[in-house]
CHARMM-style PDB file with segment names, atoms N, HN, CA, C and O in Angstrom:
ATOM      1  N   UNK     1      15.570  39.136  -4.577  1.00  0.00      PROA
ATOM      2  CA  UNK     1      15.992  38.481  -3.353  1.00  0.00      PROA
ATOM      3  C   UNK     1      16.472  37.062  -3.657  1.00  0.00      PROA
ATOM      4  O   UNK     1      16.275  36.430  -4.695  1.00  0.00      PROA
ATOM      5  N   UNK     2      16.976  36.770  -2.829  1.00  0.00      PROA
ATOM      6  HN  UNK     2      17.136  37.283  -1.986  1.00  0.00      PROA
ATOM      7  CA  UNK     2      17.665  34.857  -3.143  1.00  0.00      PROA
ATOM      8  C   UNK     2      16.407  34.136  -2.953  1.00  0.00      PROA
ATOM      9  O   UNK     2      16.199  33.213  -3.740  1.00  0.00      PROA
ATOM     10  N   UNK     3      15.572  34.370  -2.100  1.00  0.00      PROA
ATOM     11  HN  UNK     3      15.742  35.120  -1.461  1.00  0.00      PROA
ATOM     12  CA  UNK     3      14.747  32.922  -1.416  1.00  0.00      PROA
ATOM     13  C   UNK     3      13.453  33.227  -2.903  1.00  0.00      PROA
ATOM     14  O   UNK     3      12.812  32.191  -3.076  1.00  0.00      PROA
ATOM     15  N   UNK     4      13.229  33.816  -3.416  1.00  0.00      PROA
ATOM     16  HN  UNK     4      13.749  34.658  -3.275  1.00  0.00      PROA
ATOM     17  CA  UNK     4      12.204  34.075  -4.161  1.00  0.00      PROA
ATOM     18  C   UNK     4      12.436  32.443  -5.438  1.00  0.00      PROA
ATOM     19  O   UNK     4      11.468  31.785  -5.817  1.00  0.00      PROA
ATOM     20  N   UNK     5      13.433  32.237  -5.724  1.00  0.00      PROA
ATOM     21  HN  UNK     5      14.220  32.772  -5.416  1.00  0.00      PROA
ATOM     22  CA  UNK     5      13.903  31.076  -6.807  1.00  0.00      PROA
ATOM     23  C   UNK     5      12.912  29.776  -5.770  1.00  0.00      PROA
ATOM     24  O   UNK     5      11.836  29.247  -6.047  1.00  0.00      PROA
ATOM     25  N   UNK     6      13.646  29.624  -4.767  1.00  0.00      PROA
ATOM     26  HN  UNK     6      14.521  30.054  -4.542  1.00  0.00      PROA
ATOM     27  CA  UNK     6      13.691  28.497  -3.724  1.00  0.00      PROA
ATOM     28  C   UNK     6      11.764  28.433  -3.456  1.00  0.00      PROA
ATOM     29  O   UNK     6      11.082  27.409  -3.424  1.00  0.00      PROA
ATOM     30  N   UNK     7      11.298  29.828  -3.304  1.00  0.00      PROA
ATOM     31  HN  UNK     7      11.853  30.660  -3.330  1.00  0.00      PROA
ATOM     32  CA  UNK     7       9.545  29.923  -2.984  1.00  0.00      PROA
ATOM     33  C   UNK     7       9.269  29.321  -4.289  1.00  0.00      PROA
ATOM     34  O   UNK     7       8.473  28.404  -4.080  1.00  0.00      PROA
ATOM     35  N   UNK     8       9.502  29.386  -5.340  1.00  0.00      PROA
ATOM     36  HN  UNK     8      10.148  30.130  -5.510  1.00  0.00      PROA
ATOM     37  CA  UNK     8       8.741  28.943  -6.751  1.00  0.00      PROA
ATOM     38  C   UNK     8       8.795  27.294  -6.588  1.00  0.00      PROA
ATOM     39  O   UNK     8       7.900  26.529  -6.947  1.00  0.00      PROA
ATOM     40  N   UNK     9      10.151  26.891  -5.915  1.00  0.00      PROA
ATOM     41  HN  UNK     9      10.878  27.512  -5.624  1.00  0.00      PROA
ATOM     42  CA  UNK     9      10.585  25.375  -6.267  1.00  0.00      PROA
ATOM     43  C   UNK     9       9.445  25.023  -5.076  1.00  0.00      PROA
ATOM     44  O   UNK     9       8.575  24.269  -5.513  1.00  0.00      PROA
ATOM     45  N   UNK    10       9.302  25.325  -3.963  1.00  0.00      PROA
ATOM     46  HN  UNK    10      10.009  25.937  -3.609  1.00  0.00      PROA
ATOM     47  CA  UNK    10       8.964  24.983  -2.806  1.00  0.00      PROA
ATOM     48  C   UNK    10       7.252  25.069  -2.996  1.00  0.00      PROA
ATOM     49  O   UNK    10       6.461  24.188  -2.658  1.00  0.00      PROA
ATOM     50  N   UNK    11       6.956  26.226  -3.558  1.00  0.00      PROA
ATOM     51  HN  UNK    11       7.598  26.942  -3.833  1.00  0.00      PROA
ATOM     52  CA  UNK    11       5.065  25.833  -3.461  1.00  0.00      PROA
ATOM     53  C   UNK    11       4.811  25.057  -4.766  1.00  0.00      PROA
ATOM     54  O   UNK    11       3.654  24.657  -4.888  1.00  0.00      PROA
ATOM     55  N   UNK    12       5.996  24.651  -6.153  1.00  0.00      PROA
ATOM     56  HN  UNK    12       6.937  24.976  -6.053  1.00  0.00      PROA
ATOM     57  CA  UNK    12       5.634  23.517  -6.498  1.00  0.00      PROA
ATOM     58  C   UNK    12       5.488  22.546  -6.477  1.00  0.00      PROA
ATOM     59  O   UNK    12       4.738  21.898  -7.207  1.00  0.00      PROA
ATOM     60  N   UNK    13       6.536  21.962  -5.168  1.00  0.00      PROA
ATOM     61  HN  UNK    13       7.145  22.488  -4.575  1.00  0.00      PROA
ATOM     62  CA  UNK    13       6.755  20.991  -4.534  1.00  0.00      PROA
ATOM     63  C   UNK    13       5.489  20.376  -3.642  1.00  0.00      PROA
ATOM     64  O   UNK    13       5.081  19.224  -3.491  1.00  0.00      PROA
ATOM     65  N   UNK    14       4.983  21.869  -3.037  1.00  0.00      PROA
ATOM     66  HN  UNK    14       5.314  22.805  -3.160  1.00  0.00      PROA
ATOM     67  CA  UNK    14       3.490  21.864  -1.958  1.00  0.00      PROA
ATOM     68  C   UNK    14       2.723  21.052  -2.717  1.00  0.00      PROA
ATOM     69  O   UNK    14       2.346  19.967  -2.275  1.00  0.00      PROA
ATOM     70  N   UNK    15       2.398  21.491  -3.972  1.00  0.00      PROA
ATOM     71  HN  UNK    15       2.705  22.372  -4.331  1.00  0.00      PROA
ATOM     72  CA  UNK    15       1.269  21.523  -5.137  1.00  0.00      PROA
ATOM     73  C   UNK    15       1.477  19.954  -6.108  1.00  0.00      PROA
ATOM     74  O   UNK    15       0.584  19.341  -6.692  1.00  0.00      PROA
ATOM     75  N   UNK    16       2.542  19.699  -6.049  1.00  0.00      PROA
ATOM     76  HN  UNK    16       3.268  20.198  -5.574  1.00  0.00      PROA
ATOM     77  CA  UNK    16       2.532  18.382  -7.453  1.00  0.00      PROA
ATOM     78  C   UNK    16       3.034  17.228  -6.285  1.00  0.00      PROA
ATOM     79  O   UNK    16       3.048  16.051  -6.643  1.00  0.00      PROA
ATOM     80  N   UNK    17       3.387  17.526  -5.092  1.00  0.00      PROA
ATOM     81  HN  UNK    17       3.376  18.482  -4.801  1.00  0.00      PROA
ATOM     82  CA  UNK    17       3.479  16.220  -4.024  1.00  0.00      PROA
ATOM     83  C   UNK    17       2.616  15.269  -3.820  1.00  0.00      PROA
ATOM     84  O   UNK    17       2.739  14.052  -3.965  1.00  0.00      PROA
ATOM     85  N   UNK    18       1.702  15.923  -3.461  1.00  0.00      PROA
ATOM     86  HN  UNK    18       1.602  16.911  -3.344  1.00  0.00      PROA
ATOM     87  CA  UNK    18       0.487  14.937  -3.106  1.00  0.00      PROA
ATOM     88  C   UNK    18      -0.505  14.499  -4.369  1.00  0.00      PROA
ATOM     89  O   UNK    18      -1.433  13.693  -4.435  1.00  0.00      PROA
ATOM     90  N   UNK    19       0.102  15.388  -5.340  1.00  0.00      PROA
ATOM     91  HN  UNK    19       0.855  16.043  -5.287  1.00  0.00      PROA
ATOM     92  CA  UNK    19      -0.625  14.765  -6.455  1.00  0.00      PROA
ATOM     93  C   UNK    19      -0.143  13.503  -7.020  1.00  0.00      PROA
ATOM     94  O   UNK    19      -0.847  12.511  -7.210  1.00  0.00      PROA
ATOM     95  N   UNK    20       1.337  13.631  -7.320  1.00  0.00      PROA
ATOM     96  HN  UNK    20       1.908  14.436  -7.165  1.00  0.00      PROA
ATOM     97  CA  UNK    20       2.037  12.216  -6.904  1.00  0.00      PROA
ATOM     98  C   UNK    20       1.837  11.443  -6.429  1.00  0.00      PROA
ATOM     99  O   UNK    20       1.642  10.297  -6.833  1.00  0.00      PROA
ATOM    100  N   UNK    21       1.831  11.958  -5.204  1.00  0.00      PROA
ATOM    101  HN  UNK    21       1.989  12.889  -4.876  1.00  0.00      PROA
ATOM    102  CA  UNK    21       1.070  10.657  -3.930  1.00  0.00      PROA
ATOM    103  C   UNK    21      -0.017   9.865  -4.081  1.00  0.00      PROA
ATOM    104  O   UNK    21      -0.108   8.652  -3.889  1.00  0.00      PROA
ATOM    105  N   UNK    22      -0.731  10.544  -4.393  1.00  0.00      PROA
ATOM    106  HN  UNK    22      -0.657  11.529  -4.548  1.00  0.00      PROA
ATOM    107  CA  UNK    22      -2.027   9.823  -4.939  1.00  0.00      PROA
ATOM    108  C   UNK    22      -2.318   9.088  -6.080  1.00  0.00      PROA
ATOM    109  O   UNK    22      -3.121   8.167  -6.232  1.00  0.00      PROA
ATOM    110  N   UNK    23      -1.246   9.835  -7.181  1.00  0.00      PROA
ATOM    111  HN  UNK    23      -0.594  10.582  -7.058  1.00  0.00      PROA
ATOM    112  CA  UNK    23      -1.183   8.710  -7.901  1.00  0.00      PROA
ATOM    113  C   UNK    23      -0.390   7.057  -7.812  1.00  0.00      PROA
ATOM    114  O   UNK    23      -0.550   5.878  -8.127  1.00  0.00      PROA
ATOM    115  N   UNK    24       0.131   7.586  -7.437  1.00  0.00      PROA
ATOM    116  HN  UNK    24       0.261   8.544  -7.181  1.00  0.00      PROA
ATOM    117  CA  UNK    24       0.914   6.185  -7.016  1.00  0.00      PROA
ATOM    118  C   UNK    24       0.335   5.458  -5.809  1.00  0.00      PROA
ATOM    119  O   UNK    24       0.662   4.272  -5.756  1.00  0.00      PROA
ATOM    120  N   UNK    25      -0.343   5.838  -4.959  1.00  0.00      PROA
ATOM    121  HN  UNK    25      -0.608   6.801  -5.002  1.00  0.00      PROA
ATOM    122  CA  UNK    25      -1.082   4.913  -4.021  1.00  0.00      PROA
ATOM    123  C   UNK    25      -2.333   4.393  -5.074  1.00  0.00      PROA
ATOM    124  O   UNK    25      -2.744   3.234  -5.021  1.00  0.00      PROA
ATOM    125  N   UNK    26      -2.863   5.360  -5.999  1.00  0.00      PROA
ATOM    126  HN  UNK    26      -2.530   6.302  -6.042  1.00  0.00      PROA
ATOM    127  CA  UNK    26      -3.747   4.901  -6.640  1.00  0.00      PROA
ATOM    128  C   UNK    26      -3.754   3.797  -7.538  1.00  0.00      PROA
ATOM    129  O   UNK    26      -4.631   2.982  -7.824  1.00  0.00      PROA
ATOM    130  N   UNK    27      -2.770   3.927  -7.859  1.00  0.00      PROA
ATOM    131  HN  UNK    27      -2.057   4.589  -7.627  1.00  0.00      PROA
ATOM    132  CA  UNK    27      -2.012   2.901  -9.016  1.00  0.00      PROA
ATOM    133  C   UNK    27      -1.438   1.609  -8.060  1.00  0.00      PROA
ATOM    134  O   UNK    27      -1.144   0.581  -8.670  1.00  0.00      PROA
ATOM    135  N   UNK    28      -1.277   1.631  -6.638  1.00  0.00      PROA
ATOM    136  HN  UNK    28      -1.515   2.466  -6.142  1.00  0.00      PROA
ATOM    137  CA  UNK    28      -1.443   0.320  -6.240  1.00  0.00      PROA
ATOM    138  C   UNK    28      -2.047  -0.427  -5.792  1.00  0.00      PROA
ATOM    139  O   UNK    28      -1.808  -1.578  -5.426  1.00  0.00      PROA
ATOM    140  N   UNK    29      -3.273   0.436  -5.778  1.00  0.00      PROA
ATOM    141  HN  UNK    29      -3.467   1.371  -6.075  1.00  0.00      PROA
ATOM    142  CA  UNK    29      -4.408  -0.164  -5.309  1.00  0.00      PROA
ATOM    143  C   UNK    29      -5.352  -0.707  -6.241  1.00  0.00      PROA
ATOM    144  O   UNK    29      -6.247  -1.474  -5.888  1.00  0.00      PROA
ATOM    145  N   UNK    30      -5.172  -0.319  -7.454  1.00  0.00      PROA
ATOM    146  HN  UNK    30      -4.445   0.305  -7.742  1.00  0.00      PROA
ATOM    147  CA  UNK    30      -5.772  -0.752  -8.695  1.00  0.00      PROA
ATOM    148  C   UNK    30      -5.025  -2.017  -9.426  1.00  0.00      PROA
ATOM    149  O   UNK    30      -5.547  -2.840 -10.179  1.00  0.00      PROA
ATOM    150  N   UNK    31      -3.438  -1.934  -8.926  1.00  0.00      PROA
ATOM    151  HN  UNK    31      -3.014  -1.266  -8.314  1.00  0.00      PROA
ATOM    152  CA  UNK    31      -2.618  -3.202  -9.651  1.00  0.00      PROA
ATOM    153  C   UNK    31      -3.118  -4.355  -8.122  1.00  0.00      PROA
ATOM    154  O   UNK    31      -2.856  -5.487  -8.528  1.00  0.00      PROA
ATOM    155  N   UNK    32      -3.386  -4.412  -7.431  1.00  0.00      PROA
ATOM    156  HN  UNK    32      -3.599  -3.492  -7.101  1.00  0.00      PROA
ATOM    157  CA  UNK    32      -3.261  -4.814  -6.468  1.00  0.00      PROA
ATOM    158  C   UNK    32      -4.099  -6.774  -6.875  1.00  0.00      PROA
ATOM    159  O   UNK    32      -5.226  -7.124  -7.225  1.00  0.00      PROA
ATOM    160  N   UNK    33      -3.053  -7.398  -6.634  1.00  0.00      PROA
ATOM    161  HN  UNK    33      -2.137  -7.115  -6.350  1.00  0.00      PROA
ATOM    162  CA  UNK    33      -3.567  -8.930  -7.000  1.00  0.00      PROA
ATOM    163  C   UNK    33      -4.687  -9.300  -6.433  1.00  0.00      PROA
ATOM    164  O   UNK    33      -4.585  -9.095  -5.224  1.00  0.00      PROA
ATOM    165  N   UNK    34      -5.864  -9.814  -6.750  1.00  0.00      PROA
ATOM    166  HN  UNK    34      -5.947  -9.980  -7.733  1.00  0.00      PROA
ATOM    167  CA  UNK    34      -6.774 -10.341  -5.958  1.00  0.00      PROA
ATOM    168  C   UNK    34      -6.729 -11.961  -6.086  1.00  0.00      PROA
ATOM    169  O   UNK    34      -6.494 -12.569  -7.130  1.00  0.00      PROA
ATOM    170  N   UNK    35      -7.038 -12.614  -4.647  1.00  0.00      PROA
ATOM    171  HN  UNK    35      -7.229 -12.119  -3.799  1.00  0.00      PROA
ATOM    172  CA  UNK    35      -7.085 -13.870  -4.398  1.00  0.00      PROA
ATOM    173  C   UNK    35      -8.315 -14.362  -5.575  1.00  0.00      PROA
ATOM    174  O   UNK    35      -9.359 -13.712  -5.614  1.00  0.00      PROA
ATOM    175  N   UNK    36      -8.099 -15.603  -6.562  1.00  0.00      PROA
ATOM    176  HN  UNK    36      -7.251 -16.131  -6.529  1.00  0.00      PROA
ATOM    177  CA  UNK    36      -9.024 -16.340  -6.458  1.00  0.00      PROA
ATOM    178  C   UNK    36      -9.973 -17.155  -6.123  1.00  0.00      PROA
ATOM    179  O   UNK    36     -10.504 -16.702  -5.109  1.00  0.00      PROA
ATOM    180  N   UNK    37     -10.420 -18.043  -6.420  1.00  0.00      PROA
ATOM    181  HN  UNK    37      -9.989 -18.412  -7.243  1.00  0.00      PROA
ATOM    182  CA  UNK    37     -11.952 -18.782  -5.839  1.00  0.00      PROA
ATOM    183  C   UNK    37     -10.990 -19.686  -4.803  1.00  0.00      PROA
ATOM    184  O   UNK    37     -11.142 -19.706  -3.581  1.00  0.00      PROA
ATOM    185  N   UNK    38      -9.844 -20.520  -5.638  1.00  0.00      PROA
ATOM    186  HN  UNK    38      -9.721 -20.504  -6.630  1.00  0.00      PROA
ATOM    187  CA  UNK    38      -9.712 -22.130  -5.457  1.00  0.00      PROA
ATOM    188  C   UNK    38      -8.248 -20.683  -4.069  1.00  0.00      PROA
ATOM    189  O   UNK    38      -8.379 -20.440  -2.870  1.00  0.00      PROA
ATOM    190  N   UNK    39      -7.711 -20.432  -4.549  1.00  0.00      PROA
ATOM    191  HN  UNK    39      -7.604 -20.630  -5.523  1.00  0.00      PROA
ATOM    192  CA  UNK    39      -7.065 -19.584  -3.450  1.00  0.00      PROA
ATOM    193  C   UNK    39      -7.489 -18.729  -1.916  1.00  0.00      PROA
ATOM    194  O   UNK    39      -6.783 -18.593  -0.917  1.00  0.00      PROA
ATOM    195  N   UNK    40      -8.958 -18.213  -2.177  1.00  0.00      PROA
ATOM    196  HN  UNK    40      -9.531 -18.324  -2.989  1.00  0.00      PROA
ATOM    197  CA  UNK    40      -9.104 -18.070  -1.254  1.00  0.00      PROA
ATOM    198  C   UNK    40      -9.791 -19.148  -0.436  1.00  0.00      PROA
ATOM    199  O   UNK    40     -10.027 -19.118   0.772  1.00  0.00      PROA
ATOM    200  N   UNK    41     -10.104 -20.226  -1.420  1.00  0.00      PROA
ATOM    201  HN  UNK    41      -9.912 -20.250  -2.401  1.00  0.00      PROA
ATOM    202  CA  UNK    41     -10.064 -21.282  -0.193  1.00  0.00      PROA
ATOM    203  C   UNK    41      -9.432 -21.904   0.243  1.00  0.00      PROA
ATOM    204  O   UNK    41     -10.146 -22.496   1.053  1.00  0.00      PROA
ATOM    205  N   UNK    42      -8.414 -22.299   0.335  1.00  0.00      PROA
ATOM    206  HN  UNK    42      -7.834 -21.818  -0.322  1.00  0.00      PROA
ATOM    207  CA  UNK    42      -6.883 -22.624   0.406  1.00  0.00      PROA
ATOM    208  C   UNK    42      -6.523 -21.670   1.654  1.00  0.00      PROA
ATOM    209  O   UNK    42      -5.930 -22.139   2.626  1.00  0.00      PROA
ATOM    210  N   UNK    43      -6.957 -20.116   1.585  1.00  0.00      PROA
ATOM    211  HN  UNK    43      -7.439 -19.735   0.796  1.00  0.00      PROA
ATOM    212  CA  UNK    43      -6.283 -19.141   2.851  1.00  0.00      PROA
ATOM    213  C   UNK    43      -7.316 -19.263   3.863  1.00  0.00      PROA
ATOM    214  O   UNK    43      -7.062 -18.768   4.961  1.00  0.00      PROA
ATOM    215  N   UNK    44      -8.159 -19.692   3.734  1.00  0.00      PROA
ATOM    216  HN  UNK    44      -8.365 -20.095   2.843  1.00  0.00      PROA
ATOM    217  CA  UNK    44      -9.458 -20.165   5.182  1.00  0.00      PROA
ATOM    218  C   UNK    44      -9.102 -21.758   5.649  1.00  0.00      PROA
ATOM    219  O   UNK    44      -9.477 -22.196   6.737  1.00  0.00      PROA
ATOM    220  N   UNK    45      -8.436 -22.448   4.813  1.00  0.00      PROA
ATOM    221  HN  UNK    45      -8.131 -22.092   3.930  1.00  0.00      PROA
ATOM    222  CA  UNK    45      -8.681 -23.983   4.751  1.00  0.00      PROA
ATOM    223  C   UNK    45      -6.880 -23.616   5.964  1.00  0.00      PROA
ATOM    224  O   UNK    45      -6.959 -24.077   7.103  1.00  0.00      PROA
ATOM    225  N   UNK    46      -5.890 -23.065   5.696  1.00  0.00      PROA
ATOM    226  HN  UNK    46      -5.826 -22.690   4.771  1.00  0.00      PROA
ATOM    227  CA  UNK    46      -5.062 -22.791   6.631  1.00  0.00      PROA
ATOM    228  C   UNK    46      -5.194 -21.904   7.842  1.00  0.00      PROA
ATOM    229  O   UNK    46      -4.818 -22.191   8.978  1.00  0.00      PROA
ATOM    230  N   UNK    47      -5.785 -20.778   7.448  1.00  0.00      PROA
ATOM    231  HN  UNK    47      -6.091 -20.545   6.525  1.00  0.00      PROA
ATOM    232  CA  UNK    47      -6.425 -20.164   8.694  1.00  0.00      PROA
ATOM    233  C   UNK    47      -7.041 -20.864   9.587  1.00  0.00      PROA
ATOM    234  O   UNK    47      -6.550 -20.751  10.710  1.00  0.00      PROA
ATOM    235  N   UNK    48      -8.226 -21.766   9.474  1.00  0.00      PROA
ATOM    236  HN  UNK    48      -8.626 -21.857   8.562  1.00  0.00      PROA
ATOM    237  CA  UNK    48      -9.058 -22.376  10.198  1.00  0.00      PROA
ATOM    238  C   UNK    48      -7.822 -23.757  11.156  1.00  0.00      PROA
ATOM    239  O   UNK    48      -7.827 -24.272  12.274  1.00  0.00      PROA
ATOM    240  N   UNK    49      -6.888 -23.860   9.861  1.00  0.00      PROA
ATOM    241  HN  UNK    49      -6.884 -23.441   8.953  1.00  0.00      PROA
ATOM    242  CA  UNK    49      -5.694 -24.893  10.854  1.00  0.00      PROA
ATOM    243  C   UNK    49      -4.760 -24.304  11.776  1.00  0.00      PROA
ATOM    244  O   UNK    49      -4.477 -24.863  12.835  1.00  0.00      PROA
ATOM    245  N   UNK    50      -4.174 -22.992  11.360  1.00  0.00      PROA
ATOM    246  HN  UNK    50      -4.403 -22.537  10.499  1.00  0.00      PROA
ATOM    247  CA  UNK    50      -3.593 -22.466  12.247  1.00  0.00      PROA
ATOM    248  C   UNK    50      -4.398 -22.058  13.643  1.00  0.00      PROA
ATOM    249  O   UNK    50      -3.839 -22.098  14.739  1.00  0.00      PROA
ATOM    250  N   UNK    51      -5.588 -21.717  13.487  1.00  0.00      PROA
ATOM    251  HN  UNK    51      -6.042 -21.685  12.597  1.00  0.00      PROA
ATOM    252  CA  UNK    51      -6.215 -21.686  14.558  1.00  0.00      PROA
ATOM    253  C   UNK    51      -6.378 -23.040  15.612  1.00  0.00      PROA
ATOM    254  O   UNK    51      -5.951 -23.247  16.748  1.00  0.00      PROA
ATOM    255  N   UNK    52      -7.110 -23.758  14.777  1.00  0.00      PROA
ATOM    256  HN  UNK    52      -7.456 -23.590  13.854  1.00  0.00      PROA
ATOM    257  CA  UNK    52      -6.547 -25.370  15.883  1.00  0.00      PROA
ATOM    258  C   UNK    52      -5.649 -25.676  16.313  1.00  0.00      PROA
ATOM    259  O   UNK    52      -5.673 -25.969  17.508  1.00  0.00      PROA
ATOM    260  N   UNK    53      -4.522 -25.757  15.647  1.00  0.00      PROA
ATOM    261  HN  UNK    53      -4.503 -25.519  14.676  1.00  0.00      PROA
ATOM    262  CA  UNK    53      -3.446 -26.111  16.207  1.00  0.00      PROA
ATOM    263  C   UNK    53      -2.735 -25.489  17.205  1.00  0.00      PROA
ATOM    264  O   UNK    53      -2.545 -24.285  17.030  1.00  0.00      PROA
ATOM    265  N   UNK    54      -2.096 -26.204  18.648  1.00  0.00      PROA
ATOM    266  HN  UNK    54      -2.251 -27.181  18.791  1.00  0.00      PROA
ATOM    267  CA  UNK    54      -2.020 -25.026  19.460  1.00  0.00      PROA
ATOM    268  C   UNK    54      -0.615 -24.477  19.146  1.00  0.00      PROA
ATOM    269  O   UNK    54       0.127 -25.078  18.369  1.00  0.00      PROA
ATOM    270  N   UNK    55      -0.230 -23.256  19.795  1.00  0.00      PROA
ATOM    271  HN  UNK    55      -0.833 -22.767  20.426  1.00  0.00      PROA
ATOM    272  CA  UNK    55       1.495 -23.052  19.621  1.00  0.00      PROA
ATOM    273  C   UNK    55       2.561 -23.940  19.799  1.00  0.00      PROA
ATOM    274  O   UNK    55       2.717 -24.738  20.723  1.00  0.00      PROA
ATOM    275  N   UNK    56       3.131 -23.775  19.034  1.00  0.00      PROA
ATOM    276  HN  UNK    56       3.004 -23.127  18.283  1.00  0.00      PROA
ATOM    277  CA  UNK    56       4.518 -24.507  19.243  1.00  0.00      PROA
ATOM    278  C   UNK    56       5.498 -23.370  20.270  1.00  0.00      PROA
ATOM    279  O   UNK    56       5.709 -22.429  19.505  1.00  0.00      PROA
ATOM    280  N   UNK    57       6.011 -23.124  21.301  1.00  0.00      PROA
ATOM    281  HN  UNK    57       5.840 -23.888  21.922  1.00  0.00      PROA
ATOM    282  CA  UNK    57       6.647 -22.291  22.047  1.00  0.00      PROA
ATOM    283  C   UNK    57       8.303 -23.193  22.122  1.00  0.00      PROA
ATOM    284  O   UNK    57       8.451 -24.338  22.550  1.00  0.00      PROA
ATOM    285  N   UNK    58       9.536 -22.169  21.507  1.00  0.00      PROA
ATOM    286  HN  UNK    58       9.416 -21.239  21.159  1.00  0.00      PROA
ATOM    287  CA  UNK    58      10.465 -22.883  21.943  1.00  0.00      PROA
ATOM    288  C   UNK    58      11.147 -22.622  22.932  1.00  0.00      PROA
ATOM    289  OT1 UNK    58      12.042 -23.390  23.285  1.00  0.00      PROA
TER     290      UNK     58
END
């Protein structure tokens, strides 16, 4: 039959997709930069200002 080629491509596709997927989400979650000491205080030391300060609306 014709579709029998297309079923082989298609439940390999089912099968090595999400394995993919996972690797590559996995792999960015593992490269993924983490803030340092003197940095994450630096992102609270602006957070805590953006919060005071009120909006600017133009």
């Amino acid at each position: 039959m014709e579709g029998e080629g297309f079923s082989g491509f298609w439940s390999l596709t089912v099968i090595l997709g999400p394995i993919v997927l996972f690797c590559v989400i996995l792999f960015a979650v593992l490269r993924r930069r983490r803030l340092t000491a003197r940095e994450h205080v630096a992102q609270d030391a602006a957070t805590e200002r953006a919060y005071r300060e009120p909006e600017k609306l133009n």
